[in-house]
N, C-alpha and C positions, 0 to 999 in steps of 0.2 A: 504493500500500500504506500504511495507517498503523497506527502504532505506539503505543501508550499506556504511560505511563512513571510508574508509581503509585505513590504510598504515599513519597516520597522527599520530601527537605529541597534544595527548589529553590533554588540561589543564584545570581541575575544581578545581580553588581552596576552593569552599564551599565545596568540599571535599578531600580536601587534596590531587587532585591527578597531576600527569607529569607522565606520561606513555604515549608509545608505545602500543595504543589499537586500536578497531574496533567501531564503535559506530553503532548502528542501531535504526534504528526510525522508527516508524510504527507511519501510520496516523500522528496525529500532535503531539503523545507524543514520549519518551524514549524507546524502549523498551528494552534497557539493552548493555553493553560494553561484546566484546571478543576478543581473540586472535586469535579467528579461520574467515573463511570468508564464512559464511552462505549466503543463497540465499536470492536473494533482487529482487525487481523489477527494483530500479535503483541501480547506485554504481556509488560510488564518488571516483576517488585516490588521498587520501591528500598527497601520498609523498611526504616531502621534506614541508610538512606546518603545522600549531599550527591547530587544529580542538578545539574552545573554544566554551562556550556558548554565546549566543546571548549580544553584550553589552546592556546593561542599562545607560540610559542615565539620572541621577538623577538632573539635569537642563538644561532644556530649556524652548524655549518660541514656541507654538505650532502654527501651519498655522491660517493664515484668513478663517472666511465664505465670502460666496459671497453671494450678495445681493437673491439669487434662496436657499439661505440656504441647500450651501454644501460649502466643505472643498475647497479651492485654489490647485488645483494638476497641475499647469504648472510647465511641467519639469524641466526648469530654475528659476523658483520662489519658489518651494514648499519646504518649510524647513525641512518637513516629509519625503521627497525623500532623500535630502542630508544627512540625517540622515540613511536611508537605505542604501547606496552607499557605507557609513564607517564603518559599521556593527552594526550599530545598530539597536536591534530591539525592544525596548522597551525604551519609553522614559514618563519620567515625569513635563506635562508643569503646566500653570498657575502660574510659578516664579515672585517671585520680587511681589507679590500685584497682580499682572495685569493677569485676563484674557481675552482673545480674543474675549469670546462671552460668554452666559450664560453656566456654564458648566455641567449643567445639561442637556442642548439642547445638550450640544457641544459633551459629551460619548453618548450621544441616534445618534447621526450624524454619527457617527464613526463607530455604531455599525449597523445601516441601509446601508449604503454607502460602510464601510472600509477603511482603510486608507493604506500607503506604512508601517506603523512600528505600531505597538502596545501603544495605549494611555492611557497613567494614570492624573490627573490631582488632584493639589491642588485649594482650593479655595481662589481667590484672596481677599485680605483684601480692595484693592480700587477697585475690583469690587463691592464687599458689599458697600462700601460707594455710589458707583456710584446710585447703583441699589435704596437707598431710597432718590438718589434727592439730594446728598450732591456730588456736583462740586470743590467746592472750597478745594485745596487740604492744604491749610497757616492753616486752622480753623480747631477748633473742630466740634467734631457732638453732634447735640443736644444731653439730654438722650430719648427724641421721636427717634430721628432718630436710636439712639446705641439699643435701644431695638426693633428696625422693623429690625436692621441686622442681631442678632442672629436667629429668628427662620427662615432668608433667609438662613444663613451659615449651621444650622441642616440639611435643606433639599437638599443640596447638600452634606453633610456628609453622609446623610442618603442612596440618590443615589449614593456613594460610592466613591466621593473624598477621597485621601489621608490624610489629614489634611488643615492647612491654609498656605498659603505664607501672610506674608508681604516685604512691600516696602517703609520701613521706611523715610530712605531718598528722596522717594518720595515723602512723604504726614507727610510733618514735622508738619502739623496739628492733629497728630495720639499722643493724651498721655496715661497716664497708667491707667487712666479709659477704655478707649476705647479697651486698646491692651490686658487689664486683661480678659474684660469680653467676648472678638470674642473667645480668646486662650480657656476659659473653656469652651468652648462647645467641644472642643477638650477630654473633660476629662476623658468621661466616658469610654469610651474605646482606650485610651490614643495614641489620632493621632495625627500625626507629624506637629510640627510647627516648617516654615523654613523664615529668613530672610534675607532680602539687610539691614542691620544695617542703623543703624540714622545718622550716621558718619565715615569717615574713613579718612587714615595717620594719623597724630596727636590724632584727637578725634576717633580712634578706639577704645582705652579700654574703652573709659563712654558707646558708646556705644553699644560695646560688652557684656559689665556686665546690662545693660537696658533689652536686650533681654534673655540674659540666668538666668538674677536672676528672671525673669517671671519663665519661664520656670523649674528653681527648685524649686519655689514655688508651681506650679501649678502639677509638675510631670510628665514635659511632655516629650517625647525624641526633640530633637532640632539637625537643618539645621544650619549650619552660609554659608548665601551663597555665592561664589566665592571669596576667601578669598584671592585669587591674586591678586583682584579689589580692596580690602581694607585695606590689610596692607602693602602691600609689597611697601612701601614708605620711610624703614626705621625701621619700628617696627614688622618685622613678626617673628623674634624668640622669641621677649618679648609675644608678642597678639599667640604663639602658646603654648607657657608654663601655661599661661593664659587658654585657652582650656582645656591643659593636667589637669591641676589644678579642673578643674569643675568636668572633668570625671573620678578621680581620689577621688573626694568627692560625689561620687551618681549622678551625670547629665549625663543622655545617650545624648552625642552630639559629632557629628562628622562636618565636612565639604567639601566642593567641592572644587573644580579649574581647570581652564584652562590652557593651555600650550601654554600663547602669553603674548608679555607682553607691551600688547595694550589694554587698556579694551572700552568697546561701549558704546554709548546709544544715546534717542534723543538729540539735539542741544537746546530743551527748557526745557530739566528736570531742576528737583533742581540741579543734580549736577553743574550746570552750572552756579548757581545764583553766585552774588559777595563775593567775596572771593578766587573764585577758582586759579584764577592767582597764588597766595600767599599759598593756601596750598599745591599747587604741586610743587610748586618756578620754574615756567616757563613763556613761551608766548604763545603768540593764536597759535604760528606756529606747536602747539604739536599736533593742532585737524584737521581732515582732514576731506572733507564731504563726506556721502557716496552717497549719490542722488542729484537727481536735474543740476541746471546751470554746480555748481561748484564741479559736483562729480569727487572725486579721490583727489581734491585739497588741499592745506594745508590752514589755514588761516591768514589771517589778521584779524586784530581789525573790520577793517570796513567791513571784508564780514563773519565774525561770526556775528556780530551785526544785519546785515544785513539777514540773513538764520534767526536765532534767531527769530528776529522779525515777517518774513515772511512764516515762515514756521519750526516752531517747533517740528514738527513729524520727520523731517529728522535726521533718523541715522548718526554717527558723531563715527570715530576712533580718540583715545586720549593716545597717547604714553609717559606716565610718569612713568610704573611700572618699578621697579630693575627688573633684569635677576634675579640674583644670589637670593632674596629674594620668587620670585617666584617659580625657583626650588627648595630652603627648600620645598615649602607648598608644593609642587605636591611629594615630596618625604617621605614628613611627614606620619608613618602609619595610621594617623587617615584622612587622606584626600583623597577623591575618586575623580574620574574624572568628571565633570561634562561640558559640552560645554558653557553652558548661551548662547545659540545659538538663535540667534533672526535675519530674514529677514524681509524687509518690498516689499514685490514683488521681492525679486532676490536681494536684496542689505543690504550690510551691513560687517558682521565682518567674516574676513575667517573661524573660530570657528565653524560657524554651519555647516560646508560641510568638515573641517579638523583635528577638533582637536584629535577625536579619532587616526587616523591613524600618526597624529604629536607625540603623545607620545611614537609609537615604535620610530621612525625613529630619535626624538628627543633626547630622554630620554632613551629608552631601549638601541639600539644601539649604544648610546655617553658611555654606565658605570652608567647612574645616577638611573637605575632602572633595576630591573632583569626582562626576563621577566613573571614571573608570579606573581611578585608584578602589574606590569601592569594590569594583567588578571585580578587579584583579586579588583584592583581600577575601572573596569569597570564590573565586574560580581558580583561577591559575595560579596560586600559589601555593592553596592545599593544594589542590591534583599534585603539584610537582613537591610538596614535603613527603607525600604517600607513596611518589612514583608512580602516577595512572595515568598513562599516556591520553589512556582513550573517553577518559574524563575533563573536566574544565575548561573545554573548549569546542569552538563549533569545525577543526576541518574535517574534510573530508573522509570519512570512514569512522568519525570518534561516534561514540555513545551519544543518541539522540534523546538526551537529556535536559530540557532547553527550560527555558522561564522567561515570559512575557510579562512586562510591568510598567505602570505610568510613572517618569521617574519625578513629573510635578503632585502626585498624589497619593503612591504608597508611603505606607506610614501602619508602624505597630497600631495594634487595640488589644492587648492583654496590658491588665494593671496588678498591683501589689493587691488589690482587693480581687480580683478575678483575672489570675494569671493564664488561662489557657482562650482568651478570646482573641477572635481573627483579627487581621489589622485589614489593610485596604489595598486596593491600586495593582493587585497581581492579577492579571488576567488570564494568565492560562500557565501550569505548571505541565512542562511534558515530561511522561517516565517513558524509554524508551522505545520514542514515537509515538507512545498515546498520552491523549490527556487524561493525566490524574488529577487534576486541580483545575476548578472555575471559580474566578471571584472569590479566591482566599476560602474557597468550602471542598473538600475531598471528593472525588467525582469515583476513584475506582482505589480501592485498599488494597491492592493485592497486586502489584505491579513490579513493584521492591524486589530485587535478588540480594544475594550474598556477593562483598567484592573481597574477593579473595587477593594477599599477597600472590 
């Protein structure tokens, strides 16, 4: 079947292009730009819209199984959905350490069933921990336990993970035994290892140079993840010089960020442990819950303590990040867009239903970003941090992956009080070659494959 995609402002910046062309797609590939209007079975008229490739979403956190071991697709829950709504159609989860389920089950589920966007997945470094029986996240793991992880971590490398996430800050049980020896299995054909650092504001640089002097060591290319969440406290032009400085000396390392300047997570992580008052120089009143009794509310002492104690899984917004530090990192060219978009049934942080479409309306629109540096922080620079040729771009034979949007009208609609609602201005999300998305609403859930290393 092929498609003709008319009258639109084509932006591929994997290949250099902004032009006024025609794009056509056959089946689920490219099959070539022109200025002429050939015969199609369907026709799209972009007038008057950006016709880009499909974004890539090079952080997030992917849906739940359900206990019949398939994917959560409730329309108001599924964070795969709200990911297609914004145009994305390609995302990479297992972030931060943490994955959702084994993720060798989890690309064979995807790839039996289908999902709403295209899954890639890294291997979680506290799922490994989990998987041979080590709980406790303060401790080290035996060297029993460190050597029954590695040949777990091969064979999800093998089945085609991306590389490792860790979640440093999660499992401050994690030292440089442990984090050397996951990393070099990475080596041999040199996958990506991506981090939540061990610390951040203040102790950002120790442990920013923890993760990437592995990582030079070892040869590996490297993630620093969402680097909104962790410098932008104070220290983000110093901790981005620092970066430049790496890559600038042989270390292929880039980074992510989101465009809020509220970062998430549970109510019982470490971040949470004592101290925190003091390194963000605040009160409990910054954290607000996102489930449960007390959702939407801000805290107190006694009813953070309270959640805390009672219920540790619950999602938690924590508004300490600078504006102004923020926008550096999202403007910085080494830093791509990434959501960190995490729901837990339908709740949580507007990010995973808005960030994409936040950055025209934010950022492109305000002067702070042109828009095909936009384009380019959501297409062509993941595809080329993953290595997927045949992603983030419109030539000839890649993945017909595409996203049609107004670039004078798209704009988020999830808020901190109702984070998973549609934003605007996407007119048509294609999965390859069909439309999955009209009007920021899901048209076909099942279109998603597995992207396999």
């Amino acid at each position: 079947m092929k498609t003709l995609i008319k009258n639109g402002l084509l932006i591929d910046p994997a290949n250099a292009v902004q032009a006024k062309l025609n794009l056509v797609l056959e089946d689920d590939h490219v099959l070539g730009v022109t200025t002429e209007e050939p015969e199609a079975d369907t026709i799209i008229d972009a007038a008057g819209q950006v016709v880009s490739p499909g974004f890539i979403d090079i952080h997030m956190h992917e849906d739940f199984v359900t206990p019949q071991g398939t994917l959560e697709q409730n329309e108001n829950n599924a964070i795969f959905g709200c990911m297609l709504r914004m145009g994305v159609t390609t995302v990479l989860g297992g972030e931060c350490g943490v994955n959702r389920y084994n993720p060798i089950q989890y690309l064979d589920i995807v790839d039996r069933d289908g999902a709403p966007v295209n899954v890639a997945l890294l291997v979680g470094h506290s799922w490994l921990r989990e998987a041979v029986g080590h709980t406790d996240k303060y401790s080290h793991v035996t060297d029993d336990e460190l050597q029954a992880m590695v040949p777990l971590c091969r064979q999800a490398l093998d089945a085609g993970c991306f590389g490792i996430s860790y979640g440093m800050r999660y499992v401050p049980g994690i030292d440089r035994r442990e984090f050397v020896t996951t990393a070099r299995t990475c080596v041999s054909d040199r996958r990506l290892i991506a981090a939540h650092v061990r610390d951040d504001a203040a102790g950002i640089f120790a442990a920013g140079r923890e993760f990437l002097d592995v990582a030079c060591e070892l040869g590996l290319p490297a993630e620093v993840s969402h680097i909104g969440s962790m410098a932008a406290f104070g220290q983000m032009e110093e901790f981005l010089q620092m970066i430049d400085a790496y890559r600038l000396n042989g270390l292929d390392v880039t980074c992510d960020c989101y465009p809020y300047y509220a970062f998430s997570t549970a109510i019982g992580s470490t971040t949470y442990d004592d101290g925190w008052l003091q390194r963000y120089h605040c009160d409990y009143d910054v954290v607000q819950i996102c489930e449960g009794t007390y959702q939407g509310r801000r805290c107190t002492k006694a009813m953070f303590e309270e959640v805390r104690r009672t219920h540790p899984e619950y999602l938690t917004v924590c508004s300490v990040m600078r504006e102004q530090e923020v926008d550096m990192a999202l403007c910085n060219p080494g830093v791509m867009i990434g959501s960190d978009g995490i729901l837990n049934h339908g709740q949580g942080h507007p990010r995973a239903a808005g960030a994409f479409p936040r950055v025209f309306s934010q950022f492109v629109r305000t002067g702070k970003l042109s828009l095909y540096e936009a384009v380019r922080k959501m297409t062509a620079m993941p595809a080329a941090r993953m290595g997927i040729s045949h992603k983030g771009n419109l030539a000839a034979g890649s993945d017909a992956d595409v996203v049609i949007f107004n670039p004078h009208v798209i704009a988020d609609g999830a808020t901190f009080e109702n984070p998973v609602l549609p934003g605007r201005g996407i007119s048509h999300v294609l999965l390859g070659g069909q439309v999955a998305a009209q009007d920021c609403q899901v048209t076909q859930w099942h279109l998603g494959r597995s992207v396999r290393k």
